[in-house]
C-alpha positions as CSV (number, residue, x, y, z in Angstrom):
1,X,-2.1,21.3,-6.1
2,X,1.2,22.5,-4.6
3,X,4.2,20.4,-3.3
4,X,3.6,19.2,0.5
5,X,4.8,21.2,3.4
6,X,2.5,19.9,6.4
7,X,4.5,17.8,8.7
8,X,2.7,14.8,8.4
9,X,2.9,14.9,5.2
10,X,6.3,15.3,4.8
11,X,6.7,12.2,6.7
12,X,4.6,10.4,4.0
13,X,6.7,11.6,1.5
14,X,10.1,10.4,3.5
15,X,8.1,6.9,4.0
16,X,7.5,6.7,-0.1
17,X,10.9,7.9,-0.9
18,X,12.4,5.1,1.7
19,X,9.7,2.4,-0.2
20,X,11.7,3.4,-3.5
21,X,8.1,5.0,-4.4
22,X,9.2,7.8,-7.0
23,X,5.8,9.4,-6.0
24,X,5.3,13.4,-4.7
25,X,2.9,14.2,-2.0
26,X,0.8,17.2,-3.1
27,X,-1.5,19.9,-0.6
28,X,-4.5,21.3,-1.3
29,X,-5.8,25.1,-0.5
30,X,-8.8,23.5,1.0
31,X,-9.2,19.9,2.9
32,X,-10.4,16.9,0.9
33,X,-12.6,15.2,3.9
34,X,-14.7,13.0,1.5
35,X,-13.8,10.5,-1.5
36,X,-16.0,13.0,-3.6
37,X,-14.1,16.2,-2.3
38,X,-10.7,14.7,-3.3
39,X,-11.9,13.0,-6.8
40,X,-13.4,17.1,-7.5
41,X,-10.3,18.4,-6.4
42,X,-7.7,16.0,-8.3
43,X,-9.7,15.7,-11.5
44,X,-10.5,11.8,-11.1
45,X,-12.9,9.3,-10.9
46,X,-14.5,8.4,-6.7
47,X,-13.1,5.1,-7.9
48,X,-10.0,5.8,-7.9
49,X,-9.8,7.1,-4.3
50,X,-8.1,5.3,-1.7
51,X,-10.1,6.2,1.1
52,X,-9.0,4.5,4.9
53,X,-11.5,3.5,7.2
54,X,-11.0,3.2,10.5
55,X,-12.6,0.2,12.8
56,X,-11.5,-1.0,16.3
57,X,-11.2,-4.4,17.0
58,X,-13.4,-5.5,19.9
59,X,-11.3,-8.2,21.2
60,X,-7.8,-6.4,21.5
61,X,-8.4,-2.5,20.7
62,X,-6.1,-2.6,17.4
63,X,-7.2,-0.5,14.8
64,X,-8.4,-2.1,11.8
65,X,-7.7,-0.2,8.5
66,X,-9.7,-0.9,5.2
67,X,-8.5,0.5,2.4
68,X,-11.4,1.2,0.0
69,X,-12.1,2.1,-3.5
70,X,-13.8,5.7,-2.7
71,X,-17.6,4.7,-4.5
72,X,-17.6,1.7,-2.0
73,X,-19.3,1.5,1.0
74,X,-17.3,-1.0,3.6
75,X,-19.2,-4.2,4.8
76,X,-18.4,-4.1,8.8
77,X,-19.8,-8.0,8.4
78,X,-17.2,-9.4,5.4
79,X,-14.3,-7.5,7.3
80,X,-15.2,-8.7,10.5
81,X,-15.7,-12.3,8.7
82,X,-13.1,-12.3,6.9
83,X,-10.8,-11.1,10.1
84,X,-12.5,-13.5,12.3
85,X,-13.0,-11.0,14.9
86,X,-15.6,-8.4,15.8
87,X,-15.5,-4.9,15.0
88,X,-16.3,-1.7,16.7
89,X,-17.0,1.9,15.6
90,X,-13.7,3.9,15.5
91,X,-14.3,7.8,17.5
92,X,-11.8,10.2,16.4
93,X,-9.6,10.1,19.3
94,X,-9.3,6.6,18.6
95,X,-8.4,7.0,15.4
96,X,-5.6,9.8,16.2
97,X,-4.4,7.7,18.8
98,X,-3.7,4.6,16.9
99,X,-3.0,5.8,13.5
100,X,-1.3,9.8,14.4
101,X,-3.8,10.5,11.6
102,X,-7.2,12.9,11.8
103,X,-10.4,11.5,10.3
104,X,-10.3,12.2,6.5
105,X,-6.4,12.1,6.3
106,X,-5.5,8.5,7.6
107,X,-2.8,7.3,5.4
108,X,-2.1,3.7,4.2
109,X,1.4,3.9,6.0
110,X,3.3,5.2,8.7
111,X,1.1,4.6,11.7
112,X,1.5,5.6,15.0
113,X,0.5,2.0,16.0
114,X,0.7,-1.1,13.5
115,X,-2.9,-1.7,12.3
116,X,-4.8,-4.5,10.6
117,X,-5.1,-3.8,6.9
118,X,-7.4,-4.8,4.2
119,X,-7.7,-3.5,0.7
120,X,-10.8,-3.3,-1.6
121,X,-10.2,-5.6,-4.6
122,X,-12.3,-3.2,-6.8
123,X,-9.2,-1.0,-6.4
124,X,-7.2,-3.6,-8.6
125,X,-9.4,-2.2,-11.1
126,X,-7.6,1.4,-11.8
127,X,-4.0,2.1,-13.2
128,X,-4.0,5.1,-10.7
129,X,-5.1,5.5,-7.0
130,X,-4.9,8.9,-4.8
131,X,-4.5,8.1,-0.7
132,X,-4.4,10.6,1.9
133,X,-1.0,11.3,3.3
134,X,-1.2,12.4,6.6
135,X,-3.7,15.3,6.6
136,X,-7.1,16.1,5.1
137,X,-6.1,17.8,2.2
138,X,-2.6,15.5,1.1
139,X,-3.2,13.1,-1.3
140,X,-0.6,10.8,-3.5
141,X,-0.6,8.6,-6.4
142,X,0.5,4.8,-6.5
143,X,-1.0,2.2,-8.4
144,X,-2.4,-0.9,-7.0
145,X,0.5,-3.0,-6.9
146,X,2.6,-0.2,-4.7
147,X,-0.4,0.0,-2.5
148,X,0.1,-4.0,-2.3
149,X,3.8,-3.3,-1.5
150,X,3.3,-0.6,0.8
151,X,1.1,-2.0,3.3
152,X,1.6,-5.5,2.9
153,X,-1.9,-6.4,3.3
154,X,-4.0,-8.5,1.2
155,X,-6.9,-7.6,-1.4
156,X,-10.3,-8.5,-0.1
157,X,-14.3,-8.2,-0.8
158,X,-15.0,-5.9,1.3
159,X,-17.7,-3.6,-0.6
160,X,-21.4,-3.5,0.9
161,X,-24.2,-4.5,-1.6
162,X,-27.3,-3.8,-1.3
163,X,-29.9,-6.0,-0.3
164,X,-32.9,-4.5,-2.2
């Protein structure tokens, strides 16, 4: 891991450092596109990942932004429930458009458009979390309660259990 120098996530690090978040935004050599990749590359448990995903609101076209513990599959059908509104897949232009993020680096902050946010209470259940900062291979730490104060959003049941 080396200090950040992409733009984006430079921008992250000015949107911590404004949040009073004494936290550094660090690059990899190579992208971190999935919960796994990033967990491998930071030395840390797919728990611990902060992973966003990306759904459109069907009604208005506003991104909806779940942030998830990375072992956690997202229920479309408790976020749309618990939204009260129904969801849509979310292409990759989409999500560059309303978040100024690429798939696999969509940060829990500084969007291009202002989202709606949920966050997976299993999160609640690590002292550390790593979130992508703007690109697919910038991460940062914050622990749940910053993510709370970050985003403003509210922790919800969001994880999909099976039905075997």
């Amino acid at each position: 891991m080396k200090p950040a120098q992409h733009p984006n996530a430079l921008r992250i690090q000015q949107l911590l450092d404004q949040a009073g978040l004494a936290r550094q935004v660090v690059e990899f050599d190579q992208p971190t596109r999935s919960s796994a990749e990033a967990a491998a590359a930071i030395g840390c448990q797919v728990g611990e990942i902060a992973k966003s995903v990306v759904f459109r609101s069907k009604p208005d076209g506003q991104a909806v932004i779940v942030v998830a513990s990375g072992d956690n599959r997202v229920c479309e059908d408790k976020v749309a429930s618990r939204l009260g509104c129904k969801l849509g897949r979310a292409n990759a232009d989409f999500v560059r458009e309303k978040t100024g993020y690429v798939i696999g680096g969509v940060a829990p902050l500084g969007h291009a458009e202002p989202p709606r946010l949920l966050l997976d209470a299993d999160l609640q259940a690590y002292a550390t979390l790593w979130a992508a900062a703007g690109t697919p291979n910038s991460v940062f730490p914050l622990s749940p309660d910053e993510l709370v104060r970050i985003t403003g959003a509210e922790w919800a049941d969001i994880k999909q259990t099976s039905t075997a």
